[in-house]
PyMOL commands that place a pseudoatom at each C-alpha (Angstrom):
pseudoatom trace, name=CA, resn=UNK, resi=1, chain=A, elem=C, hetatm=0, pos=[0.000, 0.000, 0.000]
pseudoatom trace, name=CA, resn=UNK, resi=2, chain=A, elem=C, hetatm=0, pos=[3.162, 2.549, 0.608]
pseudoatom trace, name=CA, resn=UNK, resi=3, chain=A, elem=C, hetatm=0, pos=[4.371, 1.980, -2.986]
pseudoatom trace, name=CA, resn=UNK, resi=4, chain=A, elem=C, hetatm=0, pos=[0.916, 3.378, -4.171]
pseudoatom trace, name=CA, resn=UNK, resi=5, chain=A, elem=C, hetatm=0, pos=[0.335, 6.004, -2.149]
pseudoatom trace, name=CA, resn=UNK, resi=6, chain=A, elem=C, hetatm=0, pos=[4.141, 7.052, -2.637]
pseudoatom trace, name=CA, resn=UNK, resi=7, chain=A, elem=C, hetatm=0, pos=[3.416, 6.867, -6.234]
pseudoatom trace, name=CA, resn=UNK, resi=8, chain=A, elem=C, hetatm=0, pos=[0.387, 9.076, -6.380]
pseudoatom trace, name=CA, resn=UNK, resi=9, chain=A, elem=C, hetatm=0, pos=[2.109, 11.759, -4.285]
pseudoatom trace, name=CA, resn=UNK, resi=10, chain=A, elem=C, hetatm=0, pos=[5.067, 11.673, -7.144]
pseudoatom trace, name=CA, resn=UNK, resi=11, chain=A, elem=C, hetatm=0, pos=[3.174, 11.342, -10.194]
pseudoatom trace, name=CA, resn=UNK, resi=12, chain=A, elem=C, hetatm=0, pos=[0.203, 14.012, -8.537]
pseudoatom trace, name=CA, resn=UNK, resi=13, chain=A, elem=C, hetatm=0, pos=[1.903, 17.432, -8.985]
pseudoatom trace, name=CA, resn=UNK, resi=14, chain=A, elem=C, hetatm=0, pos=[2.586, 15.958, -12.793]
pseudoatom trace, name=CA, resn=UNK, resi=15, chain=A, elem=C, hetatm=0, pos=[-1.377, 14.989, -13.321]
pseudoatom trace, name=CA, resn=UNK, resi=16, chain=A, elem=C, hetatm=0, pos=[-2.246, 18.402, -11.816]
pseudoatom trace, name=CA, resn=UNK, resi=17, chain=A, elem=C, hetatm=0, pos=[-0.376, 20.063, -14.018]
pseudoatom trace, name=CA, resn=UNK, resi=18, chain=A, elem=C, hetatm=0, pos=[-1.204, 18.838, -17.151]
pseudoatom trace, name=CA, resn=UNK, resi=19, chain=A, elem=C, hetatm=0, pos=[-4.917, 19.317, -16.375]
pseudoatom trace, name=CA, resn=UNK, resi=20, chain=A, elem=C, hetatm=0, pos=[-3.520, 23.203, -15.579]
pseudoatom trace, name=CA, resn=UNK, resi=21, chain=A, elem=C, hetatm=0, pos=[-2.026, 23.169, -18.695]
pseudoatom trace, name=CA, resn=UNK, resi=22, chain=A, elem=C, hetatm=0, pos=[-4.880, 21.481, -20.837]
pseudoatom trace, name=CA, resn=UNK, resi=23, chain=A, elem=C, hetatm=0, pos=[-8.373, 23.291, -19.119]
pseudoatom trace, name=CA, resn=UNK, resi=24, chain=A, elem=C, hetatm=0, pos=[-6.908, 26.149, -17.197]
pseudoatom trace, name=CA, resn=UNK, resi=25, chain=A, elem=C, hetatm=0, pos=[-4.814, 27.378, -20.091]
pseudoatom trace, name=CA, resn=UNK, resi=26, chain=A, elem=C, hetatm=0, pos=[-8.012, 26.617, -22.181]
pseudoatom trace, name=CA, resn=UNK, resi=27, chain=A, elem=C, hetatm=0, pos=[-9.833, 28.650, -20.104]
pseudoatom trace, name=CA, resn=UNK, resi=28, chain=A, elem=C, hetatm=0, pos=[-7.359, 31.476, -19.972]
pseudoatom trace, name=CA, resn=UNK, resi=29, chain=A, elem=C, hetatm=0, pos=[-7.628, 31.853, -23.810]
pseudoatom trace, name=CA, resn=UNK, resi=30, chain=A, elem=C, hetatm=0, pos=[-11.264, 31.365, -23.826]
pseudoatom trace, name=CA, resn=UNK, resi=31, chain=A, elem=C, hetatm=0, pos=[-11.726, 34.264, -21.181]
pseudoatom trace, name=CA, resn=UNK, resi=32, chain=A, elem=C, hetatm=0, pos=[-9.221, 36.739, -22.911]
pseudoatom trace, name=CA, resn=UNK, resi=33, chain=A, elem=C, hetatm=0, pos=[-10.626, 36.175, -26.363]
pseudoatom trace, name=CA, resn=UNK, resi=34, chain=A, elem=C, hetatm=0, pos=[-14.227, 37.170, -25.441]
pseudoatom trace, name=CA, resn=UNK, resi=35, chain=A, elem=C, hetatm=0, pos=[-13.059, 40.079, -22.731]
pseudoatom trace, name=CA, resn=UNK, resi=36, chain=A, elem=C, hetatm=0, pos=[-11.092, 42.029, -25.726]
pseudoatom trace, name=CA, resn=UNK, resi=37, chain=A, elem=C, hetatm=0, pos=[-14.802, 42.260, -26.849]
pseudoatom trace, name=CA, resn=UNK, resi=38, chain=A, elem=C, hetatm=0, pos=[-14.827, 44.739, -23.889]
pseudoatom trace, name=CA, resn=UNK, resi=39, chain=A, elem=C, hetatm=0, pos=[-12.057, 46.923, -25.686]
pseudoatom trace, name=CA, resn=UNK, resi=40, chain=A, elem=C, hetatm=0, pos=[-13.134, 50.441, -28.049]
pseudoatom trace, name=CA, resn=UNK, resi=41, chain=A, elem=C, hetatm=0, pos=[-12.848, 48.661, -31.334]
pseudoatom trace, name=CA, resn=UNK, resi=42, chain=A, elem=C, hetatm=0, pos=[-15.482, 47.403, -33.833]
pseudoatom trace, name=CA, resn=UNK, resi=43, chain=A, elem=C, hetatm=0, pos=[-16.677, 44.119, -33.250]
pseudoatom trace, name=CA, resn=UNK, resi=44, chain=A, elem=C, hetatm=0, pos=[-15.130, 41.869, -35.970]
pseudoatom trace, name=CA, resn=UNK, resi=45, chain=A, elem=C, hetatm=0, pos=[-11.975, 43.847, -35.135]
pseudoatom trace, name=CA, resn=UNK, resi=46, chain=A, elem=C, hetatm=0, pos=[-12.404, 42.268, -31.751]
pseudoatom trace, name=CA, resn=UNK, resi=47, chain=A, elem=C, hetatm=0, pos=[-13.082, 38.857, -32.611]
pseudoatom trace, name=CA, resn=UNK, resi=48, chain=A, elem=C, hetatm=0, pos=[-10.376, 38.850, -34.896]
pseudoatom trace, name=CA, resn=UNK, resi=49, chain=A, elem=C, hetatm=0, pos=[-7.975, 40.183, -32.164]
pseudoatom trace, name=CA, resn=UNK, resi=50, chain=A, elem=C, hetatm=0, pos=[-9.325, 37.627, -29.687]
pseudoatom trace, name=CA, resn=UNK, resi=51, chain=A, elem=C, hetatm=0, pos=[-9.169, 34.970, -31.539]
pseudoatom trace, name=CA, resn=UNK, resi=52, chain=A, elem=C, hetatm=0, pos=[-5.071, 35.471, -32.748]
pseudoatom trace, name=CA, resn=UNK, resi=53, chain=A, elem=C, hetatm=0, pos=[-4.572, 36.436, -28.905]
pseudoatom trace, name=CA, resn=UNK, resi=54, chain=A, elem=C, hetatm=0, pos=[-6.078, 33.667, -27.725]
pseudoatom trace, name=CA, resn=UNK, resi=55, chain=A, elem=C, hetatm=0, pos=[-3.841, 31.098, -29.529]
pseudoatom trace, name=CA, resn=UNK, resi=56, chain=A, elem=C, hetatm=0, pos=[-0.519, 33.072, -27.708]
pseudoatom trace, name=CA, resn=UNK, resi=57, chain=A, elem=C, hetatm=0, pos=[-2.163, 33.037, -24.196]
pseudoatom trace, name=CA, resn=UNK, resi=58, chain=A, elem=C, hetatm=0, pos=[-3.033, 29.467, -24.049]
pseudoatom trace, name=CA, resn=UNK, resi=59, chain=A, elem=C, hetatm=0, pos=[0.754, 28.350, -25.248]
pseudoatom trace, name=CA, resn=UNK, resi=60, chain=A, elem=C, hetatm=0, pos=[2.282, 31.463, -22.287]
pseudoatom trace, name=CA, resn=UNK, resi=61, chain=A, elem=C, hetatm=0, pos=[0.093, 29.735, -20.047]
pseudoatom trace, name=CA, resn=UNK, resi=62, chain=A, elem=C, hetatm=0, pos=[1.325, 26.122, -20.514]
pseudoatom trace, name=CA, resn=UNK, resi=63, chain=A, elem=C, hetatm=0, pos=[4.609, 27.857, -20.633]
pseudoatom trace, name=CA, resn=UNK, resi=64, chain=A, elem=C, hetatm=0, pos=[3.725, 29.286, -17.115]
pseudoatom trace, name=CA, resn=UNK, resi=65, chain=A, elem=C, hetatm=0, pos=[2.609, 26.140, -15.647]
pseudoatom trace, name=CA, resn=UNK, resi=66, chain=A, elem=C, hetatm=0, pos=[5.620, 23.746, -16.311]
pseudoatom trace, name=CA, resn=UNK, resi=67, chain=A, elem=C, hetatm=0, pos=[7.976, 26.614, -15.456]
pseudoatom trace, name=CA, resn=UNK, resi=68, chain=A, elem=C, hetatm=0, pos=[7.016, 27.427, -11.976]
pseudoatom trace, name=CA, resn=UNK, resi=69, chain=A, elem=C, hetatm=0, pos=[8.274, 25.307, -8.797]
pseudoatom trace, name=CA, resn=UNK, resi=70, chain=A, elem=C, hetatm=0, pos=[4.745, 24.055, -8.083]
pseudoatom trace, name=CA, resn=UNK, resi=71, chain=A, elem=C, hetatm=0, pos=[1.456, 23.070, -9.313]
pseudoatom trace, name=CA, resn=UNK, resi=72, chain=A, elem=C, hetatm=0, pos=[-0.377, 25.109, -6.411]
pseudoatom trace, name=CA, resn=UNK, resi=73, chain=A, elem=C, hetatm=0, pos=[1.451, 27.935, -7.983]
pseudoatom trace, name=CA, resn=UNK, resi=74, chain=A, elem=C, hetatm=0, pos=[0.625, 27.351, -11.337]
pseudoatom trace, name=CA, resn=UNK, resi=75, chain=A, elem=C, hetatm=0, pos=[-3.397, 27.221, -10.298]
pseudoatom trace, name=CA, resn=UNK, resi=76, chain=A, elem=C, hetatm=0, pos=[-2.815, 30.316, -7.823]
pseudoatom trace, name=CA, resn=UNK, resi=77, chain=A, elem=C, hetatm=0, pos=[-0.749, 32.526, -11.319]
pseudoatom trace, name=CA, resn=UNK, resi=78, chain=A, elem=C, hetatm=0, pos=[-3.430, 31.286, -13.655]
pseudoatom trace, name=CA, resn=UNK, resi=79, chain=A, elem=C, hetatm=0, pos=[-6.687, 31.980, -11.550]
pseudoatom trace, name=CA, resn=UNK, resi=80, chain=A, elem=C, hetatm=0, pos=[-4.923, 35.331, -10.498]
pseudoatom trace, name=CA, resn=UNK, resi=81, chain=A, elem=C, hetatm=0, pos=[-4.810, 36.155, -14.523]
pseudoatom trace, name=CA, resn=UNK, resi=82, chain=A, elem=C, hetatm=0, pos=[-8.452, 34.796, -15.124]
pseudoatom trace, name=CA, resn=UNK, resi=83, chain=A, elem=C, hetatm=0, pos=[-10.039, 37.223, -12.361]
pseudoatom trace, name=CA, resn=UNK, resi=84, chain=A, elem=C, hetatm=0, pos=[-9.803, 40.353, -14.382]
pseudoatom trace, name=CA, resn=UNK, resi=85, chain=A, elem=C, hetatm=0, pos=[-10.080, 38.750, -17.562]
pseudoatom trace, name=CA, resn=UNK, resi=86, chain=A, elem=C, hetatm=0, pos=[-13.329, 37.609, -16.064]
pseudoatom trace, name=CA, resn=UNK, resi=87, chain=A, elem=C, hetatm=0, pos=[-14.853, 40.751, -14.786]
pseudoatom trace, name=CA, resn=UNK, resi=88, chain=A, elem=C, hetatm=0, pos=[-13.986, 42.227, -18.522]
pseudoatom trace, name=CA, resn=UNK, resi=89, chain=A, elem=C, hetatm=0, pos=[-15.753, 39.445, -19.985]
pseudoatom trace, name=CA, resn=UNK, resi=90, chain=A, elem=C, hetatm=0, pos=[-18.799, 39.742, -17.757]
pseudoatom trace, name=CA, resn=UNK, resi=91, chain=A, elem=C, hetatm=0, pos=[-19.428, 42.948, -18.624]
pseudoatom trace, name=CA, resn=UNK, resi=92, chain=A, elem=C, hetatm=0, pos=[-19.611, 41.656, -22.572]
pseudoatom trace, name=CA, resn=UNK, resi=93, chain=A, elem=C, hetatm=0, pos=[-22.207, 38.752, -21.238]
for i in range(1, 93): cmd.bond("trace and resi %d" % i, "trace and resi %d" % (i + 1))
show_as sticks, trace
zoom trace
């Protein structure tokens, strides 16, 4: 039973951050592409804006999250992105 639960705590930080990577960084790009909707520009200006930028931000983001020392910080640096990307695109809902 040790050699399992000594494996899960080695391979965990690894499965947590290639879910950070794969849905959070998702998410990222999703969030920025509709909140530059919020920016003074025409509208198919905007999409076409968002939709380039979001390409960049989701491969920064997997960047981020196998360059930092842990996947708590990875979560923590990409939710702390999201929040104002998320008030921006609320205010386009």
């Amino acid at each position: 039973m040790t050699s399992v639960a000594g494996r899960v705590r080695s391979v965990g930080p690894l499965v947590s951050r290639i879910a950070a990577a794969l849905f959070g960084g998702y998410a990222l790009a999703a969030l920025a592409s509709v909140a530059v909707l919020a920016l003074p520009m025409s509208k198919p200006q905007a999409v076409l804006t968002g939709e380039m930028a979001s390409f960049v931000i989701y491969a920064a983001a997997v960047i981020w999250v196998f360059s930092v020392r842990s996947a708590l910080r990875a979560w923590a640096g990409l939710l702390v992105v999201a929040a104002p990307l998320f008030l921006a695109a609320w205010s386009v809902w």
